[in-house]
GUMI-160490 format. One record per residue: x, y, z of N, C-alpha, C in turn; residue number from 1. Coordinates in pm, whole numbers, always signed. Example, Ala and Ser with C-alpha at 12.3 -4.5 7.8 and 13.67 -1.06 7.14 Angstrom:
residues 2
<filum <+1319; -569; +780>; <+1230; -450; +780>; <+1320; -330; +780>; 1> <filum <+1285; -225; +708>; <+1367; -106; +714>; <+1290; +3; +787>; 2> 
This chain:
residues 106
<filum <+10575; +12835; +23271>; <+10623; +12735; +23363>; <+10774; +12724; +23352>; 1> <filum <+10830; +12693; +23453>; <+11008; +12666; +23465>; <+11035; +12570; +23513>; 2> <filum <+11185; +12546; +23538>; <+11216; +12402; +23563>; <+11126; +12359; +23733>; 3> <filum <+11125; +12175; +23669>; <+11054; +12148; +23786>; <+11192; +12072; +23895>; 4> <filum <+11269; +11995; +23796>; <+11395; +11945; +23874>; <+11490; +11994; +23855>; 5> <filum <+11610; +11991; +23927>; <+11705; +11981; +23902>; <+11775; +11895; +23968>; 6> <filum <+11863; +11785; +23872>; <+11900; +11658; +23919>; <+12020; +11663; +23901>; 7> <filum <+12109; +11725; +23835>; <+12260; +11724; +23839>; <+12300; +11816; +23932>; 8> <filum <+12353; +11812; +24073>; <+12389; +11882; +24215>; <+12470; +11773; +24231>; 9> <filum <+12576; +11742; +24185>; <+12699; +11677; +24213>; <+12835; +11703; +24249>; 10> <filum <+12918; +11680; +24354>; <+13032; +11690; +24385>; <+13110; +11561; +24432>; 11> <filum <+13223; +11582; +24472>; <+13321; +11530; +24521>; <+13326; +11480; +24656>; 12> <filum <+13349; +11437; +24753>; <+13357; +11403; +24885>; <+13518; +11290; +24938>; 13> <filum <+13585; +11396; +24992>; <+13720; +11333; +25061>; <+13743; +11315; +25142>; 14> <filum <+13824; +11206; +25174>; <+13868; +11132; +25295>; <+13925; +11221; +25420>; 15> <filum <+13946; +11369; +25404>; <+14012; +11463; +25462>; <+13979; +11543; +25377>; 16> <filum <+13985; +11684; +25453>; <+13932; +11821; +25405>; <+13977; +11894; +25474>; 17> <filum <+14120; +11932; +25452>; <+14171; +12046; +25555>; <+14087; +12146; +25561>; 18> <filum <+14067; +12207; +25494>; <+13956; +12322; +25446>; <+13847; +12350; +25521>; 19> <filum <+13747; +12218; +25528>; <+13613; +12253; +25555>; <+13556; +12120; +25658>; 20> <filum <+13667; +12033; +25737>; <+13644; +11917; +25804>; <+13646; +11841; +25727>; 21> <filum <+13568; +11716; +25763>; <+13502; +11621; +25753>; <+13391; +11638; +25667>; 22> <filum <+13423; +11678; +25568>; <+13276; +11696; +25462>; <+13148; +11752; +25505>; 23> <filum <+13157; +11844; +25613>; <+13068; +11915; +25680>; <+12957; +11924; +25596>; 24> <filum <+12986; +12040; +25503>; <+12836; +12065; +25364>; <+12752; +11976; +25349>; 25> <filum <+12850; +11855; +25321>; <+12777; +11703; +25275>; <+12730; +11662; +25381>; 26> <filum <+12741; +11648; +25502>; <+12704; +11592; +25596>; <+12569; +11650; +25629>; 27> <filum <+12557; +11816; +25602>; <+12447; +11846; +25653>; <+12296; +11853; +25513>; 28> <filum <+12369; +11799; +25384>; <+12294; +11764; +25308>; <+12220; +11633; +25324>; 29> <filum <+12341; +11553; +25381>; <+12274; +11431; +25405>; <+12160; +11417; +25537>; 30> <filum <+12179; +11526; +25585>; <+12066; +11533; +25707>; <+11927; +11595; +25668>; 31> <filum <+11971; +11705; +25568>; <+11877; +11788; +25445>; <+11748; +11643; +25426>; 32> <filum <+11866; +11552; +25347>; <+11772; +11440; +25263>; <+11659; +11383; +25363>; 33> <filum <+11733; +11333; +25481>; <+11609; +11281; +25579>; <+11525; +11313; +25636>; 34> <filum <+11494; +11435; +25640>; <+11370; +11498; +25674>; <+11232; +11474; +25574>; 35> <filum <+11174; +11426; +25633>; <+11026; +11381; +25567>; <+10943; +11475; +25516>; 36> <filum <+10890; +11487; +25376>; <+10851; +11580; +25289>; <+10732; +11665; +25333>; 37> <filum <+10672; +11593; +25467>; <+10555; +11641; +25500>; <+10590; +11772; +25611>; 38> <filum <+10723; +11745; +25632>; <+10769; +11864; +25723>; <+10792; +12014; +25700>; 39> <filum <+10782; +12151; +25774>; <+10772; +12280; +25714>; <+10979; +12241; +25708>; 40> <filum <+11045; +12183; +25771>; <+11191; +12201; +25747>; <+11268; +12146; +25622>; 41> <filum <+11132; +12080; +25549>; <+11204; +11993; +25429>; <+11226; +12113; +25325>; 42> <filum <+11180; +12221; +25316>; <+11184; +12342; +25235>; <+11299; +12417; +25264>; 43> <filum <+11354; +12448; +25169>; <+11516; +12559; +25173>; <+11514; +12609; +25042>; 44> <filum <+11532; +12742; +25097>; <+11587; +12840; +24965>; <+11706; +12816; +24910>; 45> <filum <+11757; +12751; +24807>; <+11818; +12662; +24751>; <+11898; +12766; +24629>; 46> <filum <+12038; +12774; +24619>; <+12077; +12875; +24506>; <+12177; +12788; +24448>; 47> <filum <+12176; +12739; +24317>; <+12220; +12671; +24235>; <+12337; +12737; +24140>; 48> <filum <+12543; +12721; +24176>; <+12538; +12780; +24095>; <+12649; +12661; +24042>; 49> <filum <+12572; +12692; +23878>; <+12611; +12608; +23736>; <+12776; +12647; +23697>; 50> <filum <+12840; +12561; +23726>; <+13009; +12559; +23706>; <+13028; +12451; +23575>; 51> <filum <+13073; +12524; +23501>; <+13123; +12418; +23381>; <+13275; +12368; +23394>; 52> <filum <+13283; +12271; +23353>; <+13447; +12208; +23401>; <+13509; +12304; +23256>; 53> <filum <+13484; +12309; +23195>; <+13595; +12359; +23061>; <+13597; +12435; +23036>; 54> <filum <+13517; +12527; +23125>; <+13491; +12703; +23078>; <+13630; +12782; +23169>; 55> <filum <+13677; +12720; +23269>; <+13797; +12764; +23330>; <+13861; +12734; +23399>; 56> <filum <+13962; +12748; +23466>; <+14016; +12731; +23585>; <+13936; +12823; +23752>; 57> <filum <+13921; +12922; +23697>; <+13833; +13005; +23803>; <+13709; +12991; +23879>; 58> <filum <+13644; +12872; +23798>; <+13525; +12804; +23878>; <+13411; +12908; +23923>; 59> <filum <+13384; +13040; +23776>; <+13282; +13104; +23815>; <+13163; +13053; +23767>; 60> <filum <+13065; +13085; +23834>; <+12938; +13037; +23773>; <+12891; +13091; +23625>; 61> <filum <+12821; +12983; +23562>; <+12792; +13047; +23423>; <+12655; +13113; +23448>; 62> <filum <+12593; +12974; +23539>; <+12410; +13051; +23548>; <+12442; +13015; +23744>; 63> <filum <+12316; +13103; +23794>; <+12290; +13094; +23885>; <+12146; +13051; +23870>; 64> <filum <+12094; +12935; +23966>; <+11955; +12944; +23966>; <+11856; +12931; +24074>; 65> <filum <+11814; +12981; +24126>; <+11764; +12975; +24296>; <+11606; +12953; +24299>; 66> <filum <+11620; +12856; +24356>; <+11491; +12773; +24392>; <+11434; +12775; +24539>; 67> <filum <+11300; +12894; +24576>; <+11277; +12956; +24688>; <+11189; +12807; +24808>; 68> <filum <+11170; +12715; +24705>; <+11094; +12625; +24795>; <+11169; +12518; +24767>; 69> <filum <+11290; +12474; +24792>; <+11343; +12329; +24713>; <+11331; +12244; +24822>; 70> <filum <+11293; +12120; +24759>; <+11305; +11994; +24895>; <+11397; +11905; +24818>; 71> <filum <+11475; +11763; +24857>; <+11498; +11708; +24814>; <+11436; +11575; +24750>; 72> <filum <+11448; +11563; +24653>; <+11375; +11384; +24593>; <+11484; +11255; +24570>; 73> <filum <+11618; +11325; +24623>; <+11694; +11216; +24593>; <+11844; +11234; +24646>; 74> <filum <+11919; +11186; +24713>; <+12031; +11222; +24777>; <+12131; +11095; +24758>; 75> <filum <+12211; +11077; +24726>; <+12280; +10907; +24715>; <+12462; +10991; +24721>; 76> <filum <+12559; +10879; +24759>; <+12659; +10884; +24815>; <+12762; +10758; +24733>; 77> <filum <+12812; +10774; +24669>; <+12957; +10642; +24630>; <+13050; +10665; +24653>; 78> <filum <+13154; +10556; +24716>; <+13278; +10603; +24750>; <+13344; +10510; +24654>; 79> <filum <+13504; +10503; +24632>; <+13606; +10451; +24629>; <+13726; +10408; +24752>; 80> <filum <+13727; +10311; +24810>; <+13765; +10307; +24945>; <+13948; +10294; +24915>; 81> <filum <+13990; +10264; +24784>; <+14124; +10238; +24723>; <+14172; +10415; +24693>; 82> <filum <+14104; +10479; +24699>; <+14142; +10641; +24676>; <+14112; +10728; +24772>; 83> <filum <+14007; +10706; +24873>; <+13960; +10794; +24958>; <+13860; +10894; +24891>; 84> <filum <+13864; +10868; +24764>; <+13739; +10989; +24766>; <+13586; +10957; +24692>; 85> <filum <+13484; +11009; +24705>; <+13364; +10972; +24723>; <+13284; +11065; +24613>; 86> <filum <+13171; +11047; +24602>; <+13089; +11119; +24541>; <+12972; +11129; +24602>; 87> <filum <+12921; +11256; +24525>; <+12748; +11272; +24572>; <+12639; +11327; +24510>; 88> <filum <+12543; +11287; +24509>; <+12449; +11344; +24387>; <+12310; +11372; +24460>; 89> <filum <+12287; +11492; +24427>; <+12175; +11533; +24529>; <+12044; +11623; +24393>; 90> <filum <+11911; +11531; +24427>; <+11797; +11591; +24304>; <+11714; +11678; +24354>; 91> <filum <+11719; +11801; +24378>; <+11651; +11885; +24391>; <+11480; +11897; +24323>; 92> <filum <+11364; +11942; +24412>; <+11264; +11995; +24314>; <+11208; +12095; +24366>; 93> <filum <+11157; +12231; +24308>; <+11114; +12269; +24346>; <+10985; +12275; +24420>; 94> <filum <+10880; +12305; +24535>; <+10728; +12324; +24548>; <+10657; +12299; +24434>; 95> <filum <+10566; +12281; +24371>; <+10479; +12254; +24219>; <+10436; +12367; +24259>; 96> <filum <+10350; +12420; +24323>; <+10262; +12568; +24348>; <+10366; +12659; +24366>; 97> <filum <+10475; +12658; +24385>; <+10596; +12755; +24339>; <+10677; +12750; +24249>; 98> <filum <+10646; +12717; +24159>; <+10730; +12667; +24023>; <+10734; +12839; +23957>; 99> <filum <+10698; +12913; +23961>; <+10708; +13006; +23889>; <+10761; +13111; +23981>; 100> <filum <+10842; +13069; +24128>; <+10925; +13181; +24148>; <+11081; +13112; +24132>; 101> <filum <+11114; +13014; +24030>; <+11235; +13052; +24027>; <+11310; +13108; +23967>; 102> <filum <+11412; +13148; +23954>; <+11431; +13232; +23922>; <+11597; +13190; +23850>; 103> <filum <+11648; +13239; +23713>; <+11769; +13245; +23693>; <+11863; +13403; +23643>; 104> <filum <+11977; +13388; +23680>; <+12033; +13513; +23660>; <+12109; +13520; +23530>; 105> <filum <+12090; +13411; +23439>; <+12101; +13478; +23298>; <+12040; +13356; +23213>; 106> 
């Protein structure tokens, strides 16, 4: 058997994003979350990759881990309205009857 959650999927979220809009990613996670579990769209092949803050400046992954049936169990959002920037924490789980295809790359 392998992992059933994964609950640390956390980032950042800013008031501006030259880069990538309006927090696009996040936005369409947060659309991810509302889809009702009973649906075939609540399922996504899900690839997890594990960044340690102190391992570098380069922001490569240490592990990769990809989860072929992931739905979400938990999605939540905090901001700071004195800084502009926000947070987000999103709990992944895999299918239970697919628990044994996930898979990690080290």
């Amino acid at each position: 058997m392998w992992i059933e959650t994964i609950s640390v999927v956390a980032g950042k979220l800013l008031a501006t994003n030259a880069e990538f809009g309006s927090n696009s990613a996040t936005s369409e996670l947060f659309a991810w979350a509302q889809v009702p579990a009973q649906s075939a769209d609540a399922y996504r092949d899900v690839t997890v990759d594990v960044i340690s803050e102190v391992a570098s400046n380069d922001e490569k992954p240490f592990r990769e881990i990809h989860l072929p049936n992931a739905f979400v169990v938990n999605y939540s959002e905090r901001y700071n309205d004195k800084m502009g920037v926000g947070e987000f924490a999103l709990t992944l789980r895999q299918k239970v009857d697919k628990l044994d295809d996930v898979k990690s790359n080290k």
